[in-house]
C-alpha positions as CSV (number, residue, x, y, z in Angstrom):
1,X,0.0,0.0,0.0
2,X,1.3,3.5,-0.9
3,X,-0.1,6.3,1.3
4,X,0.0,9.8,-0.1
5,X,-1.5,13.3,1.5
6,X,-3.6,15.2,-1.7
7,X,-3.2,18.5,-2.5
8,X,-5.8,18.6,-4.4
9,X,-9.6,17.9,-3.4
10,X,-10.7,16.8,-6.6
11,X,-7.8,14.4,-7.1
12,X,-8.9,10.3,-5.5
13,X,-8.5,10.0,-1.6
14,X,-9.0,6.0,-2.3
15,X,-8.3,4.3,-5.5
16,X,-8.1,0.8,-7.1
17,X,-7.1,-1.0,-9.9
18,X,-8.2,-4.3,-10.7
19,X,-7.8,-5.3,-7.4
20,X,-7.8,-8.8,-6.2
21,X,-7.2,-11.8,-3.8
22,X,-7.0,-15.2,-3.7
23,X,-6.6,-17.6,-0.7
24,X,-4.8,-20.7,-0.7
25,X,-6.9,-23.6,1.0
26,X,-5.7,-26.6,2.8
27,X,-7.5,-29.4,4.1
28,X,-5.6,-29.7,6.5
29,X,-2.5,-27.9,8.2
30,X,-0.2,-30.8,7.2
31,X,-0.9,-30.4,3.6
32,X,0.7,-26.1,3.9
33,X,4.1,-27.8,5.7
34,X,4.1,-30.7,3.1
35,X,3.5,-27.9,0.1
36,X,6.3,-26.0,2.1
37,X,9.1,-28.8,2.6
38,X,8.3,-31.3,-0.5
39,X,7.4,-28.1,-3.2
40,X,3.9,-28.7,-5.5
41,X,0.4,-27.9,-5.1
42,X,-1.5,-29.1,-2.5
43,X,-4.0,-26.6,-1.5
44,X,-7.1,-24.9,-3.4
45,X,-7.1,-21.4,-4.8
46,X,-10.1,-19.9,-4.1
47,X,-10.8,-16.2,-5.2
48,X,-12.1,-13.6,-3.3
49,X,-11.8,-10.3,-5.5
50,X,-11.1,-9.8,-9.1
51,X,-10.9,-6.8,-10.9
52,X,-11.6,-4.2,-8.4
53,X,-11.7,-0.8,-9.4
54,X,-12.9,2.4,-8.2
55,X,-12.3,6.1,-6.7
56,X,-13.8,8.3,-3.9
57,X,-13.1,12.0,-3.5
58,X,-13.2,13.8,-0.6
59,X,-15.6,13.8,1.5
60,X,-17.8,11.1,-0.4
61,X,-19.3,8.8,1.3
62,X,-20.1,5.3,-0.4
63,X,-21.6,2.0,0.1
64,X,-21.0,-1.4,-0.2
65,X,-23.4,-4.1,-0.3
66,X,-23.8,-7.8,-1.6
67,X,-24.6,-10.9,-0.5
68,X,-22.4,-12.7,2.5
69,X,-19.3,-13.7,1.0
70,X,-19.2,-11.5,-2.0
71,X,-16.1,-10.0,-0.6
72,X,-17.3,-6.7,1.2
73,X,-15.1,-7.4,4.4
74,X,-12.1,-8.6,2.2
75,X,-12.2,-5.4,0.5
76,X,-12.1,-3.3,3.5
77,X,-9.0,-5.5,4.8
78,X,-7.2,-4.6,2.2
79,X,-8.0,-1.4,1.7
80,X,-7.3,-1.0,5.7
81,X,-3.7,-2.7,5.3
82,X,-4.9,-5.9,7.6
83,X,-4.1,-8.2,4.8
84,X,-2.1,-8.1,1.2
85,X,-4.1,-7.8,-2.4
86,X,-3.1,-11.2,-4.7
87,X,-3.3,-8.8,-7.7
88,X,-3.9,-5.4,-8.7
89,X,-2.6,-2.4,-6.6
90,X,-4.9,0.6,-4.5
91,X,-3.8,3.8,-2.8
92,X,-5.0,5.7,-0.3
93,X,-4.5,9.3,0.6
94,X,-4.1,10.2,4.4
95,X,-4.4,9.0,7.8
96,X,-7.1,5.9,7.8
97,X,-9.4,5.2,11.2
98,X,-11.8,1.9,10.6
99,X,-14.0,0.0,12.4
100,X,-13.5,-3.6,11.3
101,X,-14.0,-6.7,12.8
102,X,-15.8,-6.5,16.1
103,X,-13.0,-7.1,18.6
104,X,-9.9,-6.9,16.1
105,X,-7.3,-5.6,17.7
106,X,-7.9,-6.0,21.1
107,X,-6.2,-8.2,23.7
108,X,-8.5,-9.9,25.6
109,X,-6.4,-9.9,29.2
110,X,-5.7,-6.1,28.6
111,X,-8.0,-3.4,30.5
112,X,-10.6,-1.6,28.0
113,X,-8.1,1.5,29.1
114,X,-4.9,-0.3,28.1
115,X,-6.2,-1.2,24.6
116,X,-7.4,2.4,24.2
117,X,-3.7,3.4,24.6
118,X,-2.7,0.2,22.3
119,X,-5.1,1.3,19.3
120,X,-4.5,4.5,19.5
121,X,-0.6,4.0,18.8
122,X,-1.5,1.4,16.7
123,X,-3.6,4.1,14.5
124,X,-0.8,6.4,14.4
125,X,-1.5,8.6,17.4
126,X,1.0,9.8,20.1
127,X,0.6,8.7,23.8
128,X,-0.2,12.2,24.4
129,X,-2.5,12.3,21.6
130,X,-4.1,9.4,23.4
131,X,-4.4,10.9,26.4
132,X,-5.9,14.1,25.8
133,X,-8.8,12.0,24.1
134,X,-9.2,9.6,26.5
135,X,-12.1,11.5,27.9
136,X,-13.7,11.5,24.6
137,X,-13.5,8.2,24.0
138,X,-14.8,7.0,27.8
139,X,-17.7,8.8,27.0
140,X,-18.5,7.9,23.6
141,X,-17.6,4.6,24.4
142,X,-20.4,5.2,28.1
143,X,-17.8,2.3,29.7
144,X,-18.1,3.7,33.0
145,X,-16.6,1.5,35.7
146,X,-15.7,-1.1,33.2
147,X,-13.1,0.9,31.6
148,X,-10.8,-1.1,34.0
149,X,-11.9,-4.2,33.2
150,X,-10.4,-6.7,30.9
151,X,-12.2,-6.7,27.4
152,X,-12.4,-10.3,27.6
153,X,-15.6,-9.7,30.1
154,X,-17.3,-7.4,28.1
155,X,-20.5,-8.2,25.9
156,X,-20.4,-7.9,22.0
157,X,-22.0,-4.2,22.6
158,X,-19.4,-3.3,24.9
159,X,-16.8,-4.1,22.5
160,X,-18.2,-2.4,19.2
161,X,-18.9,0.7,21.3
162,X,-15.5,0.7,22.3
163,X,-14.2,0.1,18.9
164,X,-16.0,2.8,17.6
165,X,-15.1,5.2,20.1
166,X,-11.4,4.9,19.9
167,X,-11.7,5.2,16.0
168,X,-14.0,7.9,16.2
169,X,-11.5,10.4,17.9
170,X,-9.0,9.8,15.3
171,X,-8.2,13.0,13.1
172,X,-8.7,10.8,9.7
173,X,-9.5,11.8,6.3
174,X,-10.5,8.4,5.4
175,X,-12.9,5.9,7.2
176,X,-13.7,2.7,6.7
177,X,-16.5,1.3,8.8
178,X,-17.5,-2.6,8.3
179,X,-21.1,-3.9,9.4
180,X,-20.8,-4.3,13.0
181,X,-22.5,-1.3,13.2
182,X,-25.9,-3.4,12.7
183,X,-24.8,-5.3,16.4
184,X,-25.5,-2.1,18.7
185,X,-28.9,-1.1,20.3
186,X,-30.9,1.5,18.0
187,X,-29.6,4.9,20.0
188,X,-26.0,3.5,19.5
189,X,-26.7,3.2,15.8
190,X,-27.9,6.7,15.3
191,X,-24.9,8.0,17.9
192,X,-22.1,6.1,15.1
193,X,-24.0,7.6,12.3
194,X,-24.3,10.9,13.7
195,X,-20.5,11.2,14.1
196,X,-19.9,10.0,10.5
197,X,-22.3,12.8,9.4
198,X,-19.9,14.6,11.3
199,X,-16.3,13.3,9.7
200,X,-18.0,13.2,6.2
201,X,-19.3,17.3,6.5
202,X,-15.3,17.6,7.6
203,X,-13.8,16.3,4.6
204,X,-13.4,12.7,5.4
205,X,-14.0,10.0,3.0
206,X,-15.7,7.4,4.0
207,X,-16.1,3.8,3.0
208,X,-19.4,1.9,4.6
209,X,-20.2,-1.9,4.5
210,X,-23.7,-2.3,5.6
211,X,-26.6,-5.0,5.1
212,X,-28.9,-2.3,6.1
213,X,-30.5,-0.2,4.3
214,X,-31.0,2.4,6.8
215,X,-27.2,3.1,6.8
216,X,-26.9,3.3,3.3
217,X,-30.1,5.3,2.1
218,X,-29.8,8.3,4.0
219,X,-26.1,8.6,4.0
220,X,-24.2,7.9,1.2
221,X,-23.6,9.4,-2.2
222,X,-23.5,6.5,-4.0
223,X,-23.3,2.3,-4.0
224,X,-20.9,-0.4,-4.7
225,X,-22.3,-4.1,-5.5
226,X,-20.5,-6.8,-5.2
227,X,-21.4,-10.0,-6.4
228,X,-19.0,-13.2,-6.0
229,X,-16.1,-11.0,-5.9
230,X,-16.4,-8.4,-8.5
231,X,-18.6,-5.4,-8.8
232,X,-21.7,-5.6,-10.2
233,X,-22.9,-2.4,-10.3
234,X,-21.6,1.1,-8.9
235,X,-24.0,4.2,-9.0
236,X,-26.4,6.5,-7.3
237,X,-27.6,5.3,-4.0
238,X,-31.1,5.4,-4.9
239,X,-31.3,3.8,-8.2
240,X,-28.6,1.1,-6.4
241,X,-30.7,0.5,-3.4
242,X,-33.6,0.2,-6.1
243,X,-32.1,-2.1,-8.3
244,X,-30.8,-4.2,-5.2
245,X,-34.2,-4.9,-3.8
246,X,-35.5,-5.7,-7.3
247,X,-32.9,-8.3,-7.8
248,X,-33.5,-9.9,-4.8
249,X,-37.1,-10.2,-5.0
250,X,-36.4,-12.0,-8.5
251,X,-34.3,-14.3,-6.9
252,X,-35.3,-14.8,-3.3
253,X,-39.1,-14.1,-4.2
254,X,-38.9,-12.0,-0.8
255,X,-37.7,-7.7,-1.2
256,X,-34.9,-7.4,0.4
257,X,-34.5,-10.6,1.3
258,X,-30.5,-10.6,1.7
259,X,-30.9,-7.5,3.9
260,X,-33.1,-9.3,6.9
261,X,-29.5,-11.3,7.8
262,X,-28.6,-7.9,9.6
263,X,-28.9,-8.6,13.1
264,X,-31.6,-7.4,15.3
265,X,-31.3,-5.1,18.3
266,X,-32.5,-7.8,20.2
267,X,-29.9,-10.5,22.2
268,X,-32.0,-13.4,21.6
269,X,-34.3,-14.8,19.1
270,X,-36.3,-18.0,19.7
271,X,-37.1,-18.7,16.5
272,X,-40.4,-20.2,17.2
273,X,-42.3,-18.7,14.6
274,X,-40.4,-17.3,11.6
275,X,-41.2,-14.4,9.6
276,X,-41.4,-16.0,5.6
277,X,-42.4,-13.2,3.8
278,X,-43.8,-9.3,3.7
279,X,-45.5,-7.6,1.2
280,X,-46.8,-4.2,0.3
281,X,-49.9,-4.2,-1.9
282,X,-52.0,-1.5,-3.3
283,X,-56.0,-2.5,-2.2
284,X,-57.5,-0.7,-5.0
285,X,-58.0,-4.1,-7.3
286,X,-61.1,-5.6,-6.1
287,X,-60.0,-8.2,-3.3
288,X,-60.7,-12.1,-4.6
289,X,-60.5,-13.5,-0.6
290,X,-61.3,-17.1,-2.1
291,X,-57.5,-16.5,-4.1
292,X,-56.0,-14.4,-1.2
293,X,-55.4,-12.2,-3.8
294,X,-55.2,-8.4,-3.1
295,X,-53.6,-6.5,-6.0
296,X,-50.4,-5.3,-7.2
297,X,-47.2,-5.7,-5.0
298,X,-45.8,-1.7,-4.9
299,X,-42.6,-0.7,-3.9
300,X,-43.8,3.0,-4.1
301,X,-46.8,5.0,-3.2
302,X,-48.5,8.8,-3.1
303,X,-49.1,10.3,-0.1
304,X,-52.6,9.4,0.9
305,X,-52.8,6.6,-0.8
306,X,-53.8,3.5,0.7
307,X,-52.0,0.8,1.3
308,X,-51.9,-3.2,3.0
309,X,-49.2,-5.1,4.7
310,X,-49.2,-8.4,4.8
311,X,-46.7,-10.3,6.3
312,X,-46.6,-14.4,6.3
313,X,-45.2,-16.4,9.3
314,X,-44.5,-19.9,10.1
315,X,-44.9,-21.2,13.3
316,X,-42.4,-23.7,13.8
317,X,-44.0,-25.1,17.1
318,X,-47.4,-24.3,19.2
319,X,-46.6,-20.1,20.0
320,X,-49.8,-19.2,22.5
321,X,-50.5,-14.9,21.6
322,X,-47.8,-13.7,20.6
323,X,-47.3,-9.7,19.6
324,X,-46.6,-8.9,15.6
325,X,-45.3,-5.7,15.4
326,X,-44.4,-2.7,12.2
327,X,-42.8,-0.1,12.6
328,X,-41.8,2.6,10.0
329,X,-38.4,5.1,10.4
330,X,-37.2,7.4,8.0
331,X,-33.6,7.9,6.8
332,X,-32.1,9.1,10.2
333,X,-33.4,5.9,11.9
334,X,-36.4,7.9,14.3
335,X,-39.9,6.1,14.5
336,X,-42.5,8.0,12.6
337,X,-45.3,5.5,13.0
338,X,-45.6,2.2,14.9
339,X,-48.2,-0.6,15.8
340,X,-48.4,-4.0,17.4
341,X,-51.5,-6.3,17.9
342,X,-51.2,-5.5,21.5
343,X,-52.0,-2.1,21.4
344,X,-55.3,-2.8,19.1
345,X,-56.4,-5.2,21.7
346,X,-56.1,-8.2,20.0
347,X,-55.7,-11.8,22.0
348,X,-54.4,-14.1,18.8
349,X,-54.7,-17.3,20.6
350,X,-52.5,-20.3,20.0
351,X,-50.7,-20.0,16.7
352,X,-49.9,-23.0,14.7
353,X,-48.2,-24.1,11.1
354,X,-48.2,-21.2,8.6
355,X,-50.3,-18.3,8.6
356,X,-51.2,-14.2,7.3
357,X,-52.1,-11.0,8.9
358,X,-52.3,-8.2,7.3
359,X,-51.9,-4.3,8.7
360,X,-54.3,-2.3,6.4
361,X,-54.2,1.5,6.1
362,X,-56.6,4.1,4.5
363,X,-54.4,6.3,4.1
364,X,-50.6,6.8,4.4
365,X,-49.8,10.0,5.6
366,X,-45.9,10.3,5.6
367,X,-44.8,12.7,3.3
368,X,-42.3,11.9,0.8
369,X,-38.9,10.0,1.6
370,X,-37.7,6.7,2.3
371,X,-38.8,4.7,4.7
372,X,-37.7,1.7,6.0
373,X,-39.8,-1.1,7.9
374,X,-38.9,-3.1,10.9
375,X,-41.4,-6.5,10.9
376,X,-41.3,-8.6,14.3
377,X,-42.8,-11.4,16.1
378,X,-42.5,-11.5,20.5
379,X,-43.8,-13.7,22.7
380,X,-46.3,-13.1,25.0
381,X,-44.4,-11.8,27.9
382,X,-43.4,-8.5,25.7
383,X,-47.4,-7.0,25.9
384,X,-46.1,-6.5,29.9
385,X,-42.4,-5.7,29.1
386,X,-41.0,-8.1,31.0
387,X,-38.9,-9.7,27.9
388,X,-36.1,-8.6,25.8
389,X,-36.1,-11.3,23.2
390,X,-38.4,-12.0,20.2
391,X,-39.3,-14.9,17.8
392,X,-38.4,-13.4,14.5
393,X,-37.3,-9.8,13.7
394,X,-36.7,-8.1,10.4
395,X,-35.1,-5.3,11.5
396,X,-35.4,-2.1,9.3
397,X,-35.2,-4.7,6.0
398,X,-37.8,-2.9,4.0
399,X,-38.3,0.2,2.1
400,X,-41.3,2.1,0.8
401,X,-40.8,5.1,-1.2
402,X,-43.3,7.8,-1.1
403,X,-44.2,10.9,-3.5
404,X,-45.7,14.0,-2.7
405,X,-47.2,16.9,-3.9
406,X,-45.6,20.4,-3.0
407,X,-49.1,21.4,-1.9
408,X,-49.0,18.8,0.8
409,X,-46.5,20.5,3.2
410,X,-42.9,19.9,3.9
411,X,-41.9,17.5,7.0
412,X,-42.5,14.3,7.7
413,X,-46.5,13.7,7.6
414,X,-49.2,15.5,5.9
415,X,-51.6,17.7,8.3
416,X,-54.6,18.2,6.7
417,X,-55.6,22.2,6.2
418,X,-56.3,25.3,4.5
419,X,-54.9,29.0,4.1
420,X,-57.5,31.7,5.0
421,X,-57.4,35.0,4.8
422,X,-59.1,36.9,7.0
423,X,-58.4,41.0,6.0
């Protein structure tokens, strides 16, 4: 890796050229000394990137996205320095922070404090760098007490907001964030992506792997797809995010189906009943009820429109009332509208095999954006909040786009009114 500080803003902060890897697999660990004493080939070549190329300016921010193990992470370990490129070459223009692999970096035995100091120096930064910013990072990182500890006790959460917070105080012009974002709660989330709104309106670049959507849509300039190693497509954010969705309800028969695998806010999921598919549909065809038929799937609506959700479960085993739950958010991650079976009142009973319910609205009211729907399934307990687990969660996997008029207002839902003028 060559790094280089521009002079120029317009000139690439990041760039690569046909950019690859290959890994060598063994069967076993035998077979790499035999290969190494005896000569030959004993191992597999399997390829991970090929023909990588791109640019980013700064202060662009851009995506990446793609199925598991279409080389996202790989890409952002090379591009970090963690591991060598087979083939191609990429350069990189200032100081780099990143937020890889949750826990990378760290030594287990080692105080939360002592691997502040370690990844500091490790990132380039002076012990008295380090120090002044230790502060900072305690309470980005909200450690407390624990900031003595050894990192081997703490939880996943603990660990990612400690991550974060060490790489967040670094004075970078390029960041590269990987998708452990999607492990912390919801206010963490918006906490990490309100301090890259900060670095990006700074001048930093920034480089984002994400499975969800809500980090990608309201966010970045533009989007990277990788597909078994190589880029698939590279363009606008929305027409990426568009096309994405598409091609995974052509394959998966589910939108967004590749998306769901980002993991839920919640620690635990029973898996008792399984959400299999959701759906948004457009009620103005005449409903056939004998074909369960209810119109036209639609990926975008007016405001005012009306529109059904219907969302299809399987119940792997007996579930007695459990909650279903939507939610929408817009771009910044905040709750504009949400509803569960609880608060309508409704006892479901004992749920069995595979089923439907559907959430049906006269009228959508949200003015126009992108919105993007969280779908889960809790037991019982949750109606009394005594449980912090669910069956099935899809968190924030689904978009909706929705047009407006200019005469509907500005904000985020449409109010109902009239000018008058009185004198």
């Amino acid at each position: 890796m060559v790094q280089y500080r521009m002079e120029e803003s317009e000139q690439p902060v990041i760039e690569a050229r046909d950019l690859g890897k290959t890994y060598r697999i063994y069967s076993s660990p035998m077979w790499r000394l035999v290969e190494g004493v005896l000569g030959g080939s004993r191992h597999v070549d399997v390829p991970a990137l090929s023909g990588i190329s791109f640019s980013m300016t700064r202060g662009e921010a851009v995506g990446i996205i793609g199925r598991n193990g279409s080389g996202k992470s790989t890409l952002l370990r090379i591009l970090a320095g963690i591991i060598d490129q087979s083939e191609g070459e990429y350069r990189i223009g200032g100081r780099i922070s990143s937020v890889l692999d949750l826990g990378a970096g760290f030594i287990a035995g080692f105080s939360g404090m002592e691997n502040i100091y370690l990844n500091g120096r490790m990132m380039g930064m002076s012990e008295d760098e380090i120090s002044r910013k230790v502060p900072q990072i305690l309470d980005f990182a909200g450690l407390g007490k624990y900031a003595d500890f050894a990192v081997q006790t703490y939880s996943s959460g603990m660990l990612l907001r400690l991550g974060f917070a060490i790489a967040q105080c670094v004075d970078a012009e390029v960041l590269l964030v990987d998708e452990v974002l999607a492990v912390g709660d919801t206010s963490f989330q918006q906490k990490c992506l309100k301090r890259m709104n900060e670095f990006r309106q700074g001048g930093t670049t920034i480089l984002l792997v994400s499975h969800s959507l809500s980090d990608l849509g309201g966010f970045c300039d533009r989007v990277i797809q990788l597909d078994e190693g190589r880029i698939r497509r590279d363009g606008p954010t929305e027409t990426m995010l568009k096309e994405y969705i598409e091609q995974m309800r052509a394959s998966d028969g589910t939108a967004g189906a590749s998306l769901i695998e980002a993991p839920s806010p919640h620690r635990e999921r029973t898996g008792d009943v399984m959400i299999t598919r959701v759906e948004f549909l457009s009620p103005r065809v005449p409903i056939d009820r004998d074909s369960a038929e209810e119109g036209q799937p639609v990926s975008s609506i007016k405001t005012g429109d009306p529109l059904v959700v219907r969302i299809t479960y399987s119940a792997q085993k007996p579930v007695n009332n459990p909650l279903f739950r939507l939610q929408f958010r817009n771009a910044t991650g905040a709750l504009v509208h949400g509803t569960n079976t609880y608060r309508q009142g409704l006892d479901l009973g004992e749920i069995r095999g595979e089923g439907v319910f559907e959430v049906r609205y006269d009228s959508i009211m949200l003015l126009e954006d992108r919105y993007y729907v969280t779908v889960g399934i809790y037991p019982d307990e949750y109606a009394l909040a005594l449980a912090d687990r669910a069956h099935d969660v899809h968190h924030m996997a689904y978009t909706l786009e929705i047009k407006s008029d200019r005469s509907q207002g500005g904000g985020i839902v449409s109010m109902p009114h009239r000018w008058e003028r009185l004198k």
